[in-house]
C-alpha positions as protocol buffer text, in pm:
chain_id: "A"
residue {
  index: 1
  type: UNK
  ca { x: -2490 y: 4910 z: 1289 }
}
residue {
  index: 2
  type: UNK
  ca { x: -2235 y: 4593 z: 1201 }
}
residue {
  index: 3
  type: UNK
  ca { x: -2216 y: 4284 z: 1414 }
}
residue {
  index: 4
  type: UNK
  ca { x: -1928 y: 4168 z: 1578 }
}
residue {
  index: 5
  type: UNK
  ca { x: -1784 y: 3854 z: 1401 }
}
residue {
  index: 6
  type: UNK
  ca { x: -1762 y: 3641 z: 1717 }
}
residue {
  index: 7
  type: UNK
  ca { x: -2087 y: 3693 z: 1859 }
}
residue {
  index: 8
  type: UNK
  ca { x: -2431 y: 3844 z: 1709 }
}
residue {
  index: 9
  type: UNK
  ca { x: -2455 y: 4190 z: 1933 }
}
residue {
  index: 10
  type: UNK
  ca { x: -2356 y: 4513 z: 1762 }
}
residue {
  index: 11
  type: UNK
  ca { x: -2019 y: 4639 z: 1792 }
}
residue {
  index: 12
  type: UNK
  ca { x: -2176 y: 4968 z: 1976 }
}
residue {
  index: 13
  type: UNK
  ca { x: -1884 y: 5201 z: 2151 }
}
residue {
  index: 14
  type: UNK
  ca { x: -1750 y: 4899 z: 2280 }
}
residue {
  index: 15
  type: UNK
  ca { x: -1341 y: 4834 z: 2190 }
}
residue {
  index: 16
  type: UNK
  ca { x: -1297 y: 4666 z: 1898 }
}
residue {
  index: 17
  type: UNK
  ca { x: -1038 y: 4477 z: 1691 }
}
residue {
  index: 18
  type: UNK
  ca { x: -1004 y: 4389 z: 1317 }
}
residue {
  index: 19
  type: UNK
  ca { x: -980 y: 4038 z: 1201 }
}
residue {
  index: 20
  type: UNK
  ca { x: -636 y: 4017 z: 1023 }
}
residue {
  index: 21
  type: UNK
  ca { x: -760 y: 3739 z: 778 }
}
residue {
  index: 22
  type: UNK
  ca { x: -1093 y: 3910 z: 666 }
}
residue {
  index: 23
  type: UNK
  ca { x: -1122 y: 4261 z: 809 }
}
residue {
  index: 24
  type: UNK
  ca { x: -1413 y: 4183 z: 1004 }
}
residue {
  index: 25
  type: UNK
  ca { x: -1448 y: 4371 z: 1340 }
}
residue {
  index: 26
  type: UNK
  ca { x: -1492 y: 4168 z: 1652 }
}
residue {
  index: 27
  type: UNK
  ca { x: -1543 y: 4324 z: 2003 }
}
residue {
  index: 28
  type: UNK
  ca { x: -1189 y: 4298 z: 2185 }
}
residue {
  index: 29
  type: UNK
  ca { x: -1362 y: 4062 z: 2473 }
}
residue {
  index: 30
  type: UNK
  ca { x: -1452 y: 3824 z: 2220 }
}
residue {
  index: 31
  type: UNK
  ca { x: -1109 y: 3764 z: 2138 }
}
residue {
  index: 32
  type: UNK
  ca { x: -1000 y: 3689 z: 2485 }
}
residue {
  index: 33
  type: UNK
  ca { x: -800 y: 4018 z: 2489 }
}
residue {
  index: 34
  type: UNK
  ca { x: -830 y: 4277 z: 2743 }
}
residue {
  index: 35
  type: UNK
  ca { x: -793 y: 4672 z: 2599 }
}
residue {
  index: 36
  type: UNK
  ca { x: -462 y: 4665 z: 2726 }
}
residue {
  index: 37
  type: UNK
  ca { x: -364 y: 4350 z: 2525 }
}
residue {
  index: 38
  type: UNK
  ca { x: -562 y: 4531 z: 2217 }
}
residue {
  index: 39
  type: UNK
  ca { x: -351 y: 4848 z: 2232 }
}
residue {
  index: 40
  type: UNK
  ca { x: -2 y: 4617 z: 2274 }
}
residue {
  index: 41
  type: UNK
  ca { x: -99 y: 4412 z: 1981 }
}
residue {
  index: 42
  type: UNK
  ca { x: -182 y: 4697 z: 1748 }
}
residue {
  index: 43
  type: UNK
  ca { x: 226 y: 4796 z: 1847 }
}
residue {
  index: 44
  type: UNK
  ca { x: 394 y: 4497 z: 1765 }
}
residue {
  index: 45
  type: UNK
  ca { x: 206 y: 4352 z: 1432 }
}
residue {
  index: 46
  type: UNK
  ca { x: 343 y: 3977 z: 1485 }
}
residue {
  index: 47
  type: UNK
  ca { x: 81 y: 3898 z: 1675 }
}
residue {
  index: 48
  type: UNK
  ca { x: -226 y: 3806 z: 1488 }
}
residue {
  index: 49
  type: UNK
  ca { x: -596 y: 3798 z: 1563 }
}
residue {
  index: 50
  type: UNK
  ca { x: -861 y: 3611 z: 1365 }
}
residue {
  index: 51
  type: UNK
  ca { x: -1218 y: 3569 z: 1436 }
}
residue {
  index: 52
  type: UNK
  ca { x: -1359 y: 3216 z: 1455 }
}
residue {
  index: 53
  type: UNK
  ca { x: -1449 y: 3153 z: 1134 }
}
residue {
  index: 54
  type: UNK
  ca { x: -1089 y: 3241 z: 1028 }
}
residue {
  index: 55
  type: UNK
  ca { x: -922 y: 3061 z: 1351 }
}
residue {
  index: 56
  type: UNK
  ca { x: -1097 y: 2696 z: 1197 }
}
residue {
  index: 57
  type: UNK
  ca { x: -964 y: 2754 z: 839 }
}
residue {
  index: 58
  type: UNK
  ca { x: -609 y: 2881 z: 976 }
}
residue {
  index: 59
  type: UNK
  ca { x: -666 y: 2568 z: 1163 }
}
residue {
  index: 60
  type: UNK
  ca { x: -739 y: 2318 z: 960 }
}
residue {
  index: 61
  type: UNK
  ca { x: -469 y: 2448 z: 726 }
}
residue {
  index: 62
  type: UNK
  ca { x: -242 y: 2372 z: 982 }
}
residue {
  index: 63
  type: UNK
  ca { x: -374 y: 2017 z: 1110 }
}
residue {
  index: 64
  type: UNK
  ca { x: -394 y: 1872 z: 709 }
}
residue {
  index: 65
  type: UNK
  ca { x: 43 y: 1849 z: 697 }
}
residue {
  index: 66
  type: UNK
  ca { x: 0 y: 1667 z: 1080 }
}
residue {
  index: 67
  type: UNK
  ca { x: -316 y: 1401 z: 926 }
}
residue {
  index: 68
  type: UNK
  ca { x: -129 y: 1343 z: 596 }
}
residue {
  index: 69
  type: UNK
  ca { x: 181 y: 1256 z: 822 }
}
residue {
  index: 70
  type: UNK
  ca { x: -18 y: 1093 z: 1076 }
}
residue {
  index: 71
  type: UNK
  ca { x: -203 y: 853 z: 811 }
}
residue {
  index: 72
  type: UNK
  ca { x: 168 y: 750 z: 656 }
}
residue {
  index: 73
  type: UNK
  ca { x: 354 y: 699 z: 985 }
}
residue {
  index: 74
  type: UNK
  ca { x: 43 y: 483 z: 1066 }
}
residue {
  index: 75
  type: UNK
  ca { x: 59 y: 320 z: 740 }
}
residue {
  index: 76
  type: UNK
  ca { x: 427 y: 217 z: 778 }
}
residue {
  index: 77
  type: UNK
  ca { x: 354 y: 119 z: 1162 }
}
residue {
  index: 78
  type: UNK
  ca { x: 90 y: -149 z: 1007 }
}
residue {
  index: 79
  type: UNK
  ca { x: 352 y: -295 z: 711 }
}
residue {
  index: 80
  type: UNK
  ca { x: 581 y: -305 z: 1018 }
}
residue {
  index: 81
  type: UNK
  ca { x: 407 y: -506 z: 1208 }
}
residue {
  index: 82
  type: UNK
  ca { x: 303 y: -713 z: 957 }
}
residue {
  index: 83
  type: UNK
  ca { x: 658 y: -777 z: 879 }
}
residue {
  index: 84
  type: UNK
  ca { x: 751 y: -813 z: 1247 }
}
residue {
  index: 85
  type: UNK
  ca { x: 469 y: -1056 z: 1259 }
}
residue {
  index: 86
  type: UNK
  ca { x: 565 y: -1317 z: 990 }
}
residue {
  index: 87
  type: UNK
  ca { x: 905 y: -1291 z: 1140 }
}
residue {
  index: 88
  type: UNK
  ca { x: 785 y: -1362 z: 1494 }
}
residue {
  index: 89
  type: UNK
  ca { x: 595 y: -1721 z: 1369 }
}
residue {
  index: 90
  type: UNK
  ca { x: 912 y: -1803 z: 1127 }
}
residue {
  index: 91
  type: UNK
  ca { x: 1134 y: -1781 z: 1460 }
}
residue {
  index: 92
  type: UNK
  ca { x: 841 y: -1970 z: 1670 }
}
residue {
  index: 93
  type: UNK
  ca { x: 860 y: -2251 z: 1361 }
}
residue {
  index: 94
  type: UNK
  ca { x: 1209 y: -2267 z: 1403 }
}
residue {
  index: 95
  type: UNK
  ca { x: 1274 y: -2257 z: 1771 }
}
residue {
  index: 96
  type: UNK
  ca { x: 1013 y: -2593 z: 1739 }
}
residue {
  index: 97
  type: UNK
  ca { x: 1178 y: -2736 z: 1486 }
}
residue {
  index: 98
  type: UNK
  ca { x: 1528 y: -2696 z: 1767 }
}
residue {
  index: 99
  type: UNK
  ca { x: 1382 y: -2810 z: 2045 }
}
residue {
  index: 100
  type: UNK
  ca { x: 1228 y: -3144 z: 1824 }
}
residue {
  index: 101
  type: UNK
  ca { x: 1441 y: -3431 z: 1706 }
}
residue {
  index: 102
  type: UNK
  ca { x: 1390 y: -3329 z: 1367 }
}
residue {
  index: 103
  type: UNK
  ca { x: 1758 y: -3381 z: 1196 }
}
residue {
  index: 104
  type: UNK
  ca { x: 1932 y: -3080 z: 1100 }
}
residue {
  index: 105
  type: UNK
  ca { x: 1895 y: -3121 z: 713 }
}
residue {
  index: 106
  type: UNK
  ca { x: 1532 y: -3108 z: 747 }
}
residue {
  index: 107
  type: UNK
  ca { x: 1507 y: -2793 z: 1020 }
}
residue {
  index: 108
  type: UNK
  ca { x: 1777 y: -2612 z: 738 }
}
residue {
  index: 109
  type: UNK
  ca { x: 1541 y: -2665 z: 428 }
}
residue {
  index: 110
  type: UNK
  ca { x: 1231 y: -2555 z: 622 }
}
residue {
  index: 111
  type: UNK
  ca { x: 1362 y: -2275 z: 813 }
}
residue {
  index: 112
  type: UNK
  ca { x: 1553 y: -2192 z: 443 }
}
residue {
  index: 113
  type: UNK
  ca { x: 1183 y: -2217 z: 241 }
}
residue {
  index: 114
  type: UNK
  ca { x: 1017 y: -1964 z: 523 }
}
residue {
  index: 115
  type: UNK
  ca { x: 1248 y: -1720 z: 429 }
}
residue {
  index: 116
  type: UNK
  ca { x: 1231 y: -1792 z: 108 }
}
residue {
  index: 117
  type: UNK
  ca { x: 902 y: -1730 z: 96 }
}
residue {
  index: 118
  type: UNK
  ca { x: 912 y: -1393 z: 302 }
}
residue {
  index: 119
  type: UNK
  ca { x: 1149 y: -1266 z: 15 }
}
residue {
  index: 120
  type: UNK
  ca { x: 925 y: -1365 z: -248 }
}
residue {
  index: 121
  type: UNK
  ca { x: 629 y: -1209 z: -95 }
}
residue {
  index: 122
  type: UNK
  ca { x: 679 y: -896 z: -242 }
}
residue {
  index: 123
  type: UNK
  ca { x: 740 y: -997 z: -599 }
}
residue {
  index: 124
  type: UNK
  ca { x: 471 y: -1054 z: -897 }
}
residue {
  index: 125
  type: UNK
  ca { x: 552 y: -1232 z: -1183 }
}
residue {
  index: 126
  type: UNK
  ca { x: 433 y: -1114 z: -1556 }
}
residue {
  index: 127
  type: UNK
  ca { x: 420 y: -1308 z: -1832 }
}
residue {
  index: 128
  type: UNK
  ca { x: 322 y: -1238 z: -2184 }
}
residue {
  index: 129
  type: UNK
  ca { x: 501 y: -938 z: -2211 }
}
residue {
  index: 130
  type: UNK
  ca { x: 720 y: -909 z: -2553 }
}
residue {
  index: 131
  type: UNK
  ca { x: 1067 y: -873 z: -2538 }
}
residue {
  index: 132
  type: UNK
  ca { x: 1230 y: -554 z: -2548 }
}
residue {
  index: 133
  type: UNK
  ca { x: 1503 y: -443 z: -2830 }
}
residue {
  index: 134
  type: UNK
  ca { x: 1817 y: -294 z: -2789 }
}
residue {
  index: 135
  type: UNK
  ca { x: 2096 y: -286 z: -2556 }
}
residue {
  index: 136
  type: UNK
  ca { x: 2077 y: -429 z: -2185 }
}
residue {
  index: 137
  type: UNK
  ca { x: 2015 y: -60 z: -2076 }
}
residue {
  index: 138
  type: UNK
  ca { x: 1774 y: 13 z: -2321 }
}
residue {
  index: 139
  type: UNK
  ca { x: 1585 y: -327 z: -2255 }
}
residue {
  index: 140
  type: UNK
  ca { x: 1563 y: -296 z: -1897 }
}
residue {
  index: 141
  type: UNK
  ca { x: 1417 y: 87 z: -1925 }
}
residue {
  index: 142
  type: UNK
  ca { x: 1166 y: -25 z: -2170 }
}
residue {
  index: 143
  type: UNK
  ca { x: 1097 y: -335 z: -1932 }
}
residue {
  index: 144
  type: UNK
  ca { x: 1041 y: -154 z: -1678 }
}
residue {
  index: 145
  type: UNK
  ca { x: 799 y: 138 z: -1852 }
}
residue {
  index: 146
  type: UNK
  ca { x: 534 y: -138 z: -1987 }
}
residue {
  index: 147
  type: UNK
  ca { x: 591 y: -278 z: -1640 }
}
residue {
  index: 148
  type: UNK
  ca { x: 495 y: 68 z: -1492 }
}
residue {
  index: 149
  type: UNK
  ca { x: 217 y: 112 z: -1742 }
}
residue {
  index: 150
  type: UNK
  ca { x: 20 y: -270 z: -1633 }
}
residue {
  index: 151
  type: UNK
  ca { x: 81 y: -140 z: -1283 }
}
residue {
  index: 152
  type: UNK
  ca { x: -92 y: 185 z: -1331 }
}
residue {
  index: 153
  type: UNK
  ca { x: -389 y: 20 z: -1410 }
}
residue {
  index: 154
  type: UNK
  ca { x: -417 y: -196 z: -1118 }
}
residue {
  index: 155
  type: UNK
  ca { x: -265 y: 12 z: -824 }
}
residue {
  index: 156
  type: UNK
  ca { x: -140 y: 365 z: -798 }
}
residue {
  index: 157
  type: UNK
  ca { x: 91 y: 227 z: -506 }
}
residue {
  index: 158
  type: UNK
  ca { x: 255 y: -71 z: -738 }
}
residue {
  index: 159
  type: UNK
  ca { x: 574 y: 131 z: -852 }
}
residue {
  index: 160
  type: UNK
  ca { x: 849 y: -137 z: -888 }
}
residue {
  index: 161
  type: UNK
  ca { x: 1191 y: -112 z: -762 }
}
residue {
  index: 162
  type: UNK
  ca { x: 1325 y: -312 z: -989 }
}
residue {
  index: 163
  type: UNK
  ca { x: 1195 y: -525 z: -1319 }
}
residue {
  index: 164
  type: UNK
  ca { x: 1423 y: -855 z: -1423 }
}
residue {
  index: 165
  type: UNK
  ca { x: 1384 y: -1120 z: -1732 }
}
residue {
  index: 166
  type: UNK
  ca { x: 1378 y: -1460 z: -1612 }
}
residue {
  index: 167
  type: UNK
  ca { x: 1603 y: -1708 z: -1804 }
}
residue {
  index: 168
  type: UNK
  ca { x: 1815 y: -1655 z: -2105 }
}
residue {
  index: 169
  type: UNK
  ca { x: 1725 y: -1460 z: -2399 }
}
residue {
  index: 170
  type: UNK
  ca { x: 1523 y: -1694 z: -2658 }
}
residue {
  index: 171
  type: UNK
  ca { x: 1268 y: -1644 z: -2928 }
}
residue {
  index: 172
  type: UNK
  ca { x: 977 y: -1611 z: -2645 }
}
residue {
  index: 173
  type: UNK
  ca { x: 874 y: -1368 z: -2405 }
}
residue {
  index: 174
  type: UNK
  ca { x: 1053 y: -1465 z: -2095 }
}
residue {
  index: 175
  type: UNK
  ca { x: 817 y: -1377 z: -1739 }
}
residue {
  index: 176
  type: UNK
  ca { x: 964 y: -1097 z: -1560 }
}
residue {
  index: 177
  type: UNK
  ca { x: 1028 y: -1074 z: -1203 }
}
residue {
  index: 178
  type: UNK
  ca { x: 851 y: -752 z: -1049 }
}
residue {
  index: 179
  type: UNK
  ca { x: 1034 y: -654 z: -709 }
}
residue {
  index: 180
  type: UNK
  ca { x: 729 y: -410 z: -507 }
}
residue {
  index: 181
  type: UNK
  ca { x: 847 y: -191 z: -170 }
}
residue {
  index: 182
  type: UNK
  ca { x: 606 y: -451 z: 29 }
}
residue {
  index: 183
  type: UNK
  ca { x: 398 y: -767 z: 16 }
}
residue {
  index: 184
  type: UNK
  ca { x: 81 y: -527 z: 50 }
}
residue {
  index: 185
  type: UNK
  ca { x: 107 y: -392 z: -232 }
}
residue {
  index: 186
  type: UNK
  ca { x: 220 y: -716 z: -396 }
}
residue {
  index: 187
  type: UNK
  ca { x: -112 y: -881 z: -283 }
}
residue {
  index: 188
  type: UNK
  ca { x: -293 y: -565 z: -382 }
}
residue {
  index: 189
  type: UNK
  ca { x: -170 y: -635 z: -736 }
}
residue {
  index: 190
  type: UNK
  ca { x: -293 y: -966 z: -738 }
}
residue {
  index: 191
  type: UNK
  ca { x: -616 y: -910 z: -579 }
}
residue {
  index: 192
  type: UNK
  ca { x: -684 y: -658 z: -866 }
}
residue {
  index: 193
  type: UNK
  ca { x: -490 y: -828 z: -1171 }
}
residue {
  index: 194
  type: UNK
  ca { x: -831 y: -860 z: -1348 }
}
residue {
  index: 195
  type: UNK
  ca { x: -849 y: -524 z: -1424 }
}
residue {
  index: 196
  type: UNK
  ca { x: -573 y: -613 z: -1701 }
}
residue {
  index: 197
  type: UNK
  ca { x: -774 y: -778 z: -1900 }
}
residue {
  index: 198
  type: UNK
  ca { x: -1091 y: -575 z: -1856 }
}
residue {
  index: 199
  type: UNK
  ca { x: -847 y: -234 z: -1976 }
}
residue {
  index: 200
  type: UNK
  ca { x: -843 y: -361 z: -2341 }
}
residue {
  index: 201
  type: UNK
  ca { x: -503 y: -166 z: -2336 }
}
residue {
  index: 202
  type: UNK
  ca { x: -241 y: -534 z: -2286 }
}
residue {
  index: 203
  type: UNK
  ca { x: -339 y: -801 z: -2430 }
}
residue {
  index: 204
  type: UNK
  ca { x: -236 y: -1178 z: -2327 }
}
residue {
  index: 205
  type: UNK
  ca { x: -72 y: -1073 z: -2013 }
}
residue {
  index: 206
  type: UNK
  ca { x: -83 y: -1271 z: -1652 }
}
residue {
  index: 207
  type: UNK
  ca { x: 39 y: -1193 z: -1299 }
}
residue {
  index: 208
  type: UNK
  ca { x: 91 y: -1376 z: -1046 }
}
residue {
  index: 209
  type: UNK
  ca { x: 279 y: -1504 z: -762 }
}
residue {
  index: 210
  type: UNK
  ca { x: 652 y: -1532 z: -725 }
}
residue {
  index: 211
  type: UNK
  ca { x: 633 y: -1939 z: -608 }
}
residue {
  index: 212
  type: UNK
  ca { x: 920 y: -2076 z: -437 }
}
residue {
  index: 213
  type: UNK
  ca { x: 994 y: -2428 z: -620 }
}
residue {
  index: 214
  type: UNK
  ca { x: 886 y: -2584 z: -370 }
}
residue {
  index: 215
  type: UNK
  ca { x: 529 y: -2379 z: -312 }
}
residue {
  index: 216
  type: UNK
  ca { x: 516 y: -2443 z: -829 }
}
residue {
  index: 217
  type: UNK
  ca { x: 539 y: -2833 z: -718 }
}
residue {
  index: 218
  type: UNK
  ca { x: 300 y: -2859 z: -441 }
}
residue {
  index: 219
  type: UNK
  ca { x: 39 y: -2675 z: -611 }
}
residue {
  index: 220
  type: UNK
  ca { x: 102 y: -2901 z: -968 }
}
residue {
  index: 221
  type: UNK
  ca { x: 5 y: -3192 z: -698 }
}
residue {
  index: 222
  type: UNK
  ca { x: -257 y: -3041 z: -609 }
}
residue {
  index: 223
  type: UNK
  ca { x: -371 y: -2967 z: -958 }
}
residue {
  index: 224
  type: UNK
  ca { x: -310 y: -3317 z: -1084 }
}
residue {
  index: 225
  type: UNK
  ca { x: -502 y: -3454 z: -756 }
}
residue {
  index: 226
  type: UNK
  ca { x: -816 y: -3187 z: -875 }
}
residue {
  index: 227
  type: UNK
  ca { x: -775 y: -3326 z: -1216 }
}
residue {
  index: 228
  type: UNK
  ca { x: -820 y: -3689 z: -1070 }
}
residue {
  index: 229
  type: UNK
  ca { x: -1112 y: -3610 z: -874 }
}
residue {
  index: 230
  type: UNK
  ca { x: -1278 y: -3427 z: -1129 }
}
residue {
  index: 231
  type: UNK
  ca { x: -1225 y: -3805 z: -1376 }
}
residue {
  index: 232
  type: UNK
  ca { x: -1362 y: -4000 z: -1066 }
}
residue {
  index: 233
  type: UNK
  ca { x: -1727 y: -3773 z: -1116 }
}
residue {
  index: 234
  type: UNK
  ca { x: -1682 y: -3483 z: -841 }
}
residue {
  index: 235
  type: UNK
  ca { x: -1835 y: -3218 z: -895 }
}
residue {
  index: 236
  type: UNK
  ca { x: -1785 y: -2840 z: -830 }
}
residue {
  index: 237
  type: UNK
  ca { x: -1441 y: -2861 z: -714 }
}
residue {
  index: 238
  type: UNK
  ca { x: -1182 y: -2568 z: -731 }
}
residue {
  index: 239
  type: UNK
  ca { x: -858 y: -2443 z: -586 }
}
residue {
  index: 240
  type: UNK
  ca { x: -877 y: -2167 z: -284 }
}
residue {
  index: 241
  type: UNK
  ca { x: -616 y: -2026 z: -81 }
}
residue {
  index: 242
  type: UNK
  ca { x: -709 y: -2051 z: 244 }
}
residue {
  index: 243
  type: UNK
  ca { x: -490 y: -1880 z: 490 }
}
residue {
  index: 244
  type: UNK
  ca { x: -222 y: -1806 z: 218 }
}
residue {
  index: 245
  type: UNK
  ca { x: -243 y: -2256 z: 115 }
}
residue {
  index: 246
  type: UNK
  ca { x: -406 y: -2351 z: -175 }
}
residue {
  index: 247
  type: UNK
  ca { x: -630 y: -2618 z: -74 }
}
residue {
  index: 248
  type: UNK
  ca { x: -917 y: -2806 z: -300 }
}
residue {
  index: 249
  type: UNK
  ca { x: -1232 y: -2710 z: -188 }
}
residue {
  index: 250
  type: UNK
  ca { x: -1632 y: -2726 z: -303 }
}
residue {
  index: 251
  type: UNK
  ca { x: -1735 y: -2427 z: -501 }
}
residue {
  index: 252
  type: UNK
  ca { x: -2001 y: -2251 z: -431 }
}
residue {
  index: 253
  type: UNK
  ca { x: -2211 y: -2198 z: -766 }
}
């Protein structure tokens, strides 16, 4: 004698009711139906009745669209904030630098770099990377494939929006400008840029930051003052951004 699906006692002479995922017969009071219900729902064949083990698959067939969307809407509610962040301690910086007696050139130039800097965020900067032939169309496309090929090999979220040649044409390979959707992914880039040079596939190729001109000459300072220290006999110094600011530091060997 079979087994109802929902529980382990025999289905007997009791009512029963057919799973309409696997055929299995349940008894009609493990369903939550009455006989009533039963005879209704075998009359109009909309309504559908599975047995538990079919209820979690149907289930979790359903939730998998809701946690895919859940997980992105989350993911764009943290690059929001992020965003909404940096903006929040630009307008803090500048609402000091208005209530100080700094002049106005000065507040303009730093409130100017901070933003600056927020635009750039996003951007890594290749060089190495031979010039393309052709047209301006055709050069651009073919930019921005090898572009999309380094990518692939560091991030499967670095898709650019847009690739641009620095500087006028000449005989070398001018850096190119890589514009990312977010500074995440920028930094994710960056993080993982090693994994260029460990492919094999590019050789001679570098990422790195877009700098403002501001952020190129503070850190040539700061490698000129490593340099210095270095002639004057210290020892196992290096250059570590802390907080986002390169700072010299003792390395840890």
């Amino acid at each position: 004698m079979s087994a109802c699906a929902n529980c382990p006692k025999p289905l007997g002479n009791e009512a029963s009711i057919t799973c309409d995922k696997c055929n299995s017969r349940l008894h009609v009071v493990c369903t939550g139906l009455q006989n009533d219900d039963r005879i209704t729902r075998n009359k109009v064949r909309n309504v559908k009745i599975y047995c538990n083990r079919c209820t979690t698959i149907a289930e979790q067939r359903t939730a998998l669209p809701q946690l895919f969307d859940n997980l992105a809407k989350d993911l764009i509610s943290k690059l929001e904030q992020k965003i909404n962040d940096k903006f929040a301690a630009i307008e803090e910086k500048i609402n000091n630098l208005q209530s100080s007696p700094s002049n106005p050139e000065l507040f303009e130039e730093v409130a100017n770099e901070a933003v600056e800097r927020i635009i750039r965020s996003k951007n890594v900067i290749i060089r190495g990377l031979p010039e393309s032939v052709g047209n301006v169309e055709a050069k651009i496309q073919n930019d921005t494939v090898k572009v999309g090929n380094i990518l692939k090999t560091i991030s499967t979220d670095a898709i650019p929006e847009k690739v641009i040649r620095l500087g006028k044409p000449s005989t070398s390979a001018r850096p190119i400008k890589v514009v990312l959707p977010c500074d995440a992914i920028a930094k994710n880039v960056l993080k993982n840029k090693t994994k260029i040079s460990n492919s094999g596939i590019i050789d001679n190729i570098s990422i790195s930051d877009d700098k403002t001109p501001k952020q190129a000459a503070y850190l040539k300072s700061l490698n000129s003052q490593l340099k210095n220290r270095r002639d004057n006999g210290e020892i196992n110094l290096t250059i570590k951004y802390v907080k986002g600011i390169p700072k010299i530091v003792q390395s840890k060997n």
